[in-house]
C-alpha positions in Angstrom: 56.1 68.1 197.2 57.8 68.1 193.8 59.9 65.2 192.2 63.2 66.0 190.3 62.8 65.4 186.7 64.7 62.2 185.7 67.3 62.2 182.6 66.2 61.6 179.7 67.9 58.8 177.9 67.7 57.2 174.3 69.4 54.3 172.7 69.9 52.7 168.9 70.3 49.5 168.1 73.5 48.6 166.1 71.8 47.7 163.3 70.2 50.9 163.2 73.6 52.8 163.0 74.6 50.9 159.8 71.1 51.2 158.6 71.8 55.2 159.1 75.3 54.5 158.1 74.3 53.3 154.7 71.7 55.5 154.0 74.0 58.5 154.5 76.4 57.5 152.4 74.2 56.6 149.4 72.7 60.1 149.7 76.2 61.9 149.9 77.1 59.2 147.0 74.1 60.9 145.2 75.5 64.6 145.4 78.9 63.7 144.2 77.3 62.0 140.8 74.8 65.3 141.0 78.0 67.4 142.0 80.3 65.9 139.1 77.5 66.4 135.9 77.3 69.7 137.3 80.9 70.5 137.4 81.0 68.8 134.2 78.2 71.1 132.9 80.1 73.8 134.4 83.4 73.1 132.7 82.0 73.1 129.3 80.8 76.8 130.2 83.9 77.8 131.3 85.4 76.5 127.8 83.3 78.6 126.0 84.0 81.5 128.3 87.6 81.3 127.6 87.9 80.8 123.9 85.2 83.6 123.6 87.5 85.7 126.2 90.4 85.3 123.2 88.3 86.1 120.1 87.4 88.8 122.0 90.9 90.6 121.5 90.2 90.9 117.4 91.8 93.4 115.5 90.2 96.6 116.3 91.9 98.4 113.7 90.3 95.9 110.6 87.2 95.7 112.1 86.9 99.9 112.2 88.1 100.3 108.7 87.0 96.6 106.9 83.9 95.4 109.2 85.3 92.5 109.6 86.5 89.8 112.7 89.7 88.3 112.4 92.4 87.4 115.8 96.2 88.2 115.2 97.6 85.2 116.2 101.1 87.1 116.4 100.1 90.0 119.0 102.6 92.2 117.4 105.4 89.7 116.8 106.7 88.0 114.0 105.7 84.7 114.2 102.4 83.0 115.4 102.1 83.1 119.5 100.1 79.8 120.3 102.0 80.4 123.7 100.1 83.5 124.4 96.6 82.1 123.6 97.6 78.9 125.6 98.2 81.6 128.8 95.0 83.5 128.0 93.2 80.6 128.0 94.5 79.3 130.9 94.6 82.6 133.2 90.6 83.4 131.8 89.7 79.8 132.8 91.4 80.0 136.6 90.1 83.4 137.0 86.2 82.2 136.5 86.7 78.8 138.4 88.2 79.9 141.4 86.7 83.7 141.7 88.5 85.9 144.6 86.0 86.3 147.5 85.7 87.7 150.7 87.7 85.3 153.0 85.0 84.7 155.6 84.8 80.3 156.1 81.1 80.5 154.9 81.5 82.0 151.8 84.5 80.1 150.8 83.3 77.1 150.8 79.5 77.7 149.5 80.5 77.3 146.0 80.5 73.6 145.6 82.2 73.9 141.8 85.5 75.3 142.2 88.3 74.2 139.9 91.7 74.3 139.0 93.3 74.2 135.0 94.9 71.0 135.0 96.1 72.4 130.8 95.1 74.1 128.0 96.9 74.1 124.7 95.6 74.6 120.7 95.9 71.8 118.3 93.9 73.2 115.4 93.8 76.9 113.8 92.2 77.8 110.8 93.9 81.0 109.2 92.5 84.1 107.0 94.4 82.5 104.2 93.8 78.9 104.2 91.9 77.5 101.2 92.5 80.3 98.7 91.5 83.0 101.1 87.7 81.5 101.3 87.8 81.6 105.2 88.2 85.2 104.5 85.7 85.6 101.7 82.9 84.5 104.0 83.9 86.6 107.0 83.6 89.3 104.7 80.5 88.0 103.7 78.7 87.8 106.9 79.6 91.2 107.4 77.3 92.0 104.9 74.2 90.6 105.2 72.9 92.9 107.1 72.7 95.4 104.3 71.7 93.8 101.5 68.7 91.6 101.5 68.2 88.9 98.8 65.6 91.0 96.8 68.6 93.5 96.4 71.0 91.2 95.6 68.9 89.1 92.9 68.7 92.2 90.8 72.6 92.9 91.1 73.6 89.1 90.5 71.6 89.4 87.2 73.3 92.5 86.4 76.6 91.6 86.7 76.3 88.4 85.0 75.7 90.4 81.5 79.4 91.0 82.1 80.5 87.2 81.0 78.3 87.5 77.5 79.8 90.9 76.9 83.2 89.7 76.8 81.9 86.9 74.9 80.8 88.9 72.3 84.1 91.6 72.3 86.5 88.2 71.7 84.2 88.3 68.8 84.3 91.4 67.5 87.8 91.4 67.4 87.9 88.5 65.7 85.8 89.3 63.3 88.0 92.7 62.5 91.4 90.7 62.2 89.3 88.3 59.6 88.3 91.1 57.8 91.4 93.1 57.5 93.1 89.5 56.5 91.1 89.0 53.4 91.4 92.9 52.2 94.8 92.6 52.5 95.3 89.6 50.9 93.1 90.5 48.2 95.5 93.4 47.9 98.7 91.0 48.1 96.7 89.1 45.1 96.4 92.1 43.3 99.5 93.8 43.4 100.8 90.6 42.6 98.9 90.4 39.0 99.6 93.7 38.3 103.3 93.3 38.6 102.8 90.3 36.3 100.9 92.3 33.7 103.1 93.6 31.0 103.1 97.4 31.2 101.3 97.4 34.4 102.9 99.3 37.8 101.3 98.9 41.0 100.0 103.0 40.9 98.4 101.7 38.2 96.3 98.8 40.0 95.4 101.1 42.3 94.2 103.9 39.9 91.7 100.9 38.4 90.7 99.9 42.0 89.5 103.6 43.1 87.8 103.9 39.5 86.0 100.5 40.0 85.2 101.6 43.4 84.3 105.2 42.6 85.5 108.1 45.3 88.1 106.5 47.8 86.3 105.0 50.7 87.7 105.0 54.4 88.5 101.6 55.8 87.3 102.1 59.5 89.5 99.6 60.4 92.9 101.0 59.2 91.4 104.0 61.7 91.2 101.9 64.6 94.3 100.0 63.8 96.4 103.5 63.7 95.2 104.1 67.0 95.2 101.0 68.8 99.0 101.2 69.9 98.9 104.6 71.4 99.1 105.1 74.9 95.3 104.3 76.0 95.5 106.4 79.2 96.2 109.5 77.0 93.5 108.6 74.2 90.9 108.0 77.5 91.3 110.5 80.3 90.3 113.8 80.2 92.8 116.7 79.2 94.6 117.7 82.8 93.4 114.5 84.5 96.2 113.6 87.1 96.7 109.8 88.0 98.2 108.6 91.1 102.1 107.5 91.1 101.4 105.1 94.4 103.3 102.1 94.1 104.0 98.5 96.4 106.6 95.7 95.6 104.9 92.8 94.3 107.1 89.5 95.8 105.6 90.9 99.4 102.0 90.3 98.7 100.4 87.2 99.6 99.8 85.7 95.5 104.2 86.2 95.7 105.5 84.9 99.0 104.7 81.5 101.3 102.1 81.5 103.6 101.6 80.1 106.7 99.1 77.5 106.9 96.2 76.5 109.2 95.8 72.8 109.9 91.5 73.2 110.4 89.4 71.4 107.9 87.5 73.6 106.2 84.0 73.3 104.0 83.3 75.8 100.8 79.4 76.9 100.6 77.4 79.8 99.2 75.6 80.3 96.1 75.2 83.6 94.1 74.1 85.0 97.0 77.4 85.2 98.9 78.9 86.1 95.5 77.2 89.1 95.4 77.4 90.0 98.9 81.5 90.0 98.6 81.7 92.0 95.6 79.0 94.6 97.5 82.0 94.3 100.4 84.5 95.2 97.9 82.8 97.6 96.4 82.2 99.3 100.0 85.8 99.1 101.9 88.3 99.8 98.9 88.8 102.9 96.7 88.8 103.2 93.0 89.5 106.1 90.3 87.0 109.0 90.7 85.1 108.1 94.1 87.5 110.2 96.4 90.6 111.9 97.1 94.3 110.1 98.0 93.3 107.6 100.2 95.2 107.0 103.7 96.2 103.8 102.1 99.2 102.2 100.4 97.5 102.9 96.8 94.9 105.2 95.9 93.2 102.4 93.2 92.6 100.0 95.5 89.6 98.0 93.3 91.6 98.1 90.2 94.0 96.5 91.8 92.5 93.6 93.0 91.4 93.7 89.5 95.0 93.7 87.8 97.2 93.2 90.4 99.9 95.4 89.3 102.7 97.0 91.4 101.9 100.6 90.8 98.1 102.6 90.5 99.3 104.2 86.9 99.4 100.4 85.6 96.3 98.9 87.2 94.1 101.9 85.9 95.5 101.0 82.9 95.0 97.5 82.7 91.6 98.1 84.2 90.9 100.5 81.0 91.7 98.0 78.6 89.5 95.3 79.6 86.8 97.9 80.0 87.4 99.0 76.5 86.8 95.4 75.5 83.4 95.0 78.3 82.1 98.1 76.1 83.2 96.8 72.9 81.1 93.5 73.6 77.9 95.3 74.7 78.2 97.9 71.6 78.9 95.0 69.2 76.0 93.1 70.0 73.5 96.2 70.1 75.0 96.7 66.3 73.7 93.5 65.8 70.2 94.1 66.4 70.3 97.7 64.8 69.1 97.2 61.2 70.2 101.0 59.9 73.5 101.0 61.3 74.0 97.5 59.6 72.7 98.7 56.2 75.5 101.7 56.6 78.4 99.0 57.5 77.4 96.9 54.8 77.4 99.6 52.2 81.0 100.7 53.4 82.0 96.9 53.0 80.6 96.4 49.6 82.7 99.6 48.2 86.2 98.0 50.1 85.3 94.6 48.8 85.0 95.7 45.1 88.1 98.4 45.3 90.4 94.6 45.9 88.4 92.6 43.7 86.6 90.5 46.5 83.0 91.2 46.5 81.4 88.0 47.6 83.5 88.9 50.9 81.5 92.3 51.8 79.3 90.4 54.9 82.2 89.5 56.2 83.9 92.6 55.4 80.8 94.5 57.1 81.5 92.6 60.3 84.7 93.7 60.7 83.5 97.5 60.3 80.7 96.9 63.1 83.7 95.8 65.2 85.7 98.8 64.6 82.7 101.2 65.1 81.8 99.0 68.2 85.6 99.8 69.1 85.1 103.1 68.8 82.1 104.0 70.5 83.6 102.1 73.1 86.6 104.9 73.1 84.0 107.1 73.3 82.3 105.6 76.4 85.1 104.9 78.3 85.9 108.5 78.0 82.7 109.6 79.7 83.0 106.9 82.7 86.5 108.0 83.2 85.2 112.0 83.4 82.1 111.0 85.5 79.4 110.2 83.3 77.7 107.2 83.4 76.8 105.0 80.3 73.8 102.4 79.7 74.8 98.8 79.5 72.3 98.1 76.6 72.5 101.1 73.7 70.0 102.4 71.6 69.7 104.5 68.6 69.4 107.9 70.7 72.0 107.0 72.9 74.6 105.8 70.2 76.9 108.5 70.0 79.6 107.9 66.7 78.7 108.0 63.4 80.4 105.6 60.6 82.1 108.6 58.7 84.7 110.2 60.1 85.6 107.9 62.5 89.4 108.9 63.0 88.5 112.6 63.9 86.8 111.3 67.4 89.5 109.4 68.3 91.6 112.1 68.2 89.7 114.7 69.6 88.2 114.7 72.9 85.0 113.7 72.0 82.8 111.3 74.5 80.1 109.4 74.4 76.5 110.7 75.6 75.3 110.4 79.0 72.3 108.7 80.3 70.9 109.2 83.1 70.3 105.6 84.2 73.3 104.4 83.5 76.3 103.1 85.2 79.4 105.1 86.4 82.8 104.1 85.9 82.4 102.1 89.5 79.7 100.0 88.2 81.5 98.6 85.3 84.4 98.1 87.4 82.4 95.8 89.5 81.3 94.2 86.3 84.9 93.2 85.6 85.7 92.5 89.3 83.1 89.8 88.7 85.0 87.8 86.0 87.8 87.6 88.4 88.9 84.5 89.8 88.2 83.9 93.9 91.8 83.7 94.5 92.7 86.5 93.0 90.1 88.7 94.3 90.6 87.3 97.8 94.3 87.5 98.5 94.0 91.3 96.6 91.8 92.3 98.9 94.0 90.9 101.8 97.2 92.1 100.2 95.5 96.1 101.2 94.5 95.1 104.2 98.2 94.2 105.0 99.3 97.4 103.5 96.8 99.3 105.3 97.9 98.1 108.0 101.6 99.1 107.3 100.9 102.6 106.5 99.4 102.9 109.6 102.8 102.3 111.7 101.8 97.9 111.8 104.7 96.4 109.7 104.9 93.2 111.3 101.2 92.7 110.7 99.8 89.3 108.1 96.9 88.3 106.4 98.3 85.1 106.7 98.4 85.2 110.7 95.2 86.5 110.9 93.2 83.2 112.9 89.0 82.8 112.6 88.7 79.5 114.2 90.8 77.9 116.9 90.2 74.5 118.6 91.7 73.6 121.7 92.1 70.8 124.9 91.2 72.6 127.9 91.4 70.4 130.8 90.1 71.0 134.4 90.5 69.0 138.0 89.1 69.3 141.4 88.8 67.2 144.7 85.7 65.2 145.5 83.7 66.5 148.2 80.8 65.0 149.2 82.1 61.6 148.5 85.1 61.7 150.8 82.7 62.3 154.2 81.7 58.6 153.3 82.9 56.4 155.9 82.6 52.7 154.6 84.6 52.5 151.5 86.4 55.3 150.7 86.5 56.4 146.4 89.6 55.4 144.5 89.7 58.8 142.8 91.8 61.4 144.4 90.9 64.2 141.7 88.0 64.5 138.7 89.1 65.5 136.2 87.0 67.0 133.3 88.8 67.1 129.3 87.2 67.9 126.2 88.7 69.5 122.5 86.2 72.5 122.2 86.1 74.5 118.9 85.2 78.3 118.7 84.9 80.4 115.2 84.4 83.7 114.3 81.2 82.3 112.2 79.6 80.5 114.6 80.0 78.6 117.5 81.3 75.3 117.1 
């Protein structure tokens, strides 16, 4: 009744099988080229994975206090430890490629891209210090961007720039006093000199004539500011009781003294005023100065006048920093004498009584130059006095704000009397930054470095240098792996044993390279 099913059977012809043959190993041919750009893809992730996995470890204690990203390329030591970021690089890099898993057989082998590091060593660093500190100088830079738009900035660039015509102007006004103190004293060399060579004639006798030619004695305001002008500044500035910090470093340690280590990185300056600005805002935000707060925690207390002066101790850098503020205020107050019709009137009548007492009267404008200096000098005295006590000064004087009078000139500097306030005016910190800005790059950027080092050693980190600290590090990174697909190909077996992937990849703290 019922027939047993037969067998079923099939057959292929041979040239069937190498038809299959072929086409099977073109289309595993196909996933080893797809496999190998993506494992070359895939490399050049894991590059970046592993040089960001090393910039990670910046110094935490700079970036709390400065704000800033730099790698200490000695981890503690005393020398640079390329050996330690070859490991990290290395041991980041095996970790992604060949991730622990579970060990069941089909997860193991569903990730087609595992690879092994075949080497990975640095070849180029750029360092903190390299090219005058500028490296620095724009990592301190981009830290501040942030918080000071352009609109900001163009106001304060145009401020500060005031500073270079005011010292301008105070090489001037001294000139213009040593000139005129020259020719009165000359004149009174020429006089004394006829009078010894008039029969009968003593030199008390000369002068008698002189103060009758000239009427009452007149005051030479610049004999005043010449009796003062060697005295000890800080005592003619600060307020009575003011006590000044006795902090002091030793100078052949800091980084404008000693050799550095250098980076072998190419490097390319930019910026414009822009940046300018936006580094002396940094400066102005993460160091100290006189006034603004307590003892710091740091290795000085006047850490901007420092990078200013760049003396060893915080009793000499104030001072220095008073002097060439002195001369910043003697500049501005010269040329508002300039424009001030009155006050030159005064000067000039003072310079016409000095020039006839010595017998030079056609020399009374120039005369009345040198007294504008010496009352710019002293109203300058007088200024700096406030800014030290916590006042605040306008750059540009008027006639309300001028605070010295012509006549009895010798009596304020010796007293304690100070210049008048104004309300929109600058502090002490704000001229400060005006002189700042004269500064060199150089200067101001290995200053600023040398505090961070000192810093740094106050707060137990000796071994730690500015010129170790790394912002940009290229490095060969190599990986290998075994082909896969490819070697299930049965006609012609691939002559490589291993792909390997190389490439020199470059990583910044800027921007990725």
């Amino acid at each position: 009744m019922y027939k047993k099913k037969a067998d079923l059977q099939g057959s292929i012809t041979v040239f069937a099988s190498l038809s299959l043959l072929l086409v099977s190993s073109f289309l595993l041919v196909l996933l080893e080229a797809a496999r190998v750009k993506g494992l070359d893809a895939y490399s050049r992730m894991q590059r970046t994975n592993a040089m960001e996995s090393v910039f990670s470890g910046y110094d935490r204690d700079l970036f709390e206090q400065y704000g800033i990203f730099l790698l200490d390329g000695t981890y503690g030591e005393q020398d640079l430890q390329f050996s330690q970021i070859n490991g990290r690089l290395q041991a980041v890099s095996q970790k992604n490629l060949r991730p622990a898993i579970p060990a069941q057989t089909w997860r193991s082998i569903q990730n087609f891209y595992q690879m092994d590091v075949a080497d990975a060593s640095v070849t180029g660093y750029l360092l903190a210090t390299d090219y005058n500190g500028d490296p620095f100088r724009k990592m301190a830079v981009e830290s501040m961007k942030a918080q000071y738009p352009a609109v900001f900035a163009e106001k304060l660039y145009e401020n500060l720039q005031s500073a270079d015509q005011a010292m301008t102007k105070a090489q001037q006004s001294r000139s213009a006093m040593d000139q005129a103190q020259e020719n009165i004293e000359a004149a009174k060399e020429a006089q004394a000199a006829a009078a010894k060579s008039a029969a009968g004639e003593s030199t008390g006798g000369t002068q008698q004539a002189s103060t009758a030619a000239a009427g009452t004695p007149v005051e030479n305001p610049m004999d005043v500011v010449k009796a003062f002008k060697d005295a000890d500044i800080l005592t003619l500035v600060l307020p009575a009781g003011s006590s000044i910090s006795e902090k002091t470093i030793r100078g052949k340690e800091t980084l404008e003294h000693r050799s550095l280590l250098q980076g072998n990185e190419s490097w390319q300056k930019d910026g414009g005023w822009y940046e300018e600005v936006l580094y002396h805002q940094f400066l102005q935000t993460c160091f100290s100065c006189y006034g603004n707060n307590g003892p710091g925690d740091g290795a000085l207390d006047y850490e901007l006048e420092y990078i200013q002066a760049g003396k060893q101790s915080d009793r000499e850098n104030l001072k220095s920093v008073v002097r060439q503020l002195l001369l910043l205020r003697e500049g501005a107050n010269f040329m508002y004498l300039q424009t001030d019709v009155a006050k030159q009137e005064e000067a000039y009548g003072v310079a016409t009584a000095l020039a006839a007492a010595v017998g030079i009267a056609p020399a009374a404008g120039l005369i009345a130059q040198g007294i504008l200096a010496a009352w710019a000098y002293v109203e300058s005295i007088l200024d700096v006095r406030t800014l030290l006590a916590g006042g605040k000064i306008a750059w540009v004087k008027t006639a309300e704000s001028w605070s010295s009078s012509l006549s009895g000139l010798g009596g304020l500097l010796a007293g304690s009397s100070r210049a008048k306030e104004q309300a929109d005016g600058e502090d002490y910190q704000g001229y400060l930054q005006k002189l700042l800005w004269l500064k060199s790059e150089r200067a101001l950027n290995y200053r600023a470095m040398d505090l961070m080092e000192l810093y740094a050693g106050v707060n137990g980190r000796e071994n730690m240098r500015m010129d170790a600290m790394i912002l940009t590090l290229r490095a060969d990174i190599s990986y290998e792996t075994e082909p896969l697909f490819s070697e299930m190909v049965t006609i012609r077996k691939l002559k490589a044993d291993r792909w390997e992937f190389s490439e020199s990849v470059s990583y910044s703290y800027f921007s990725r390279q």
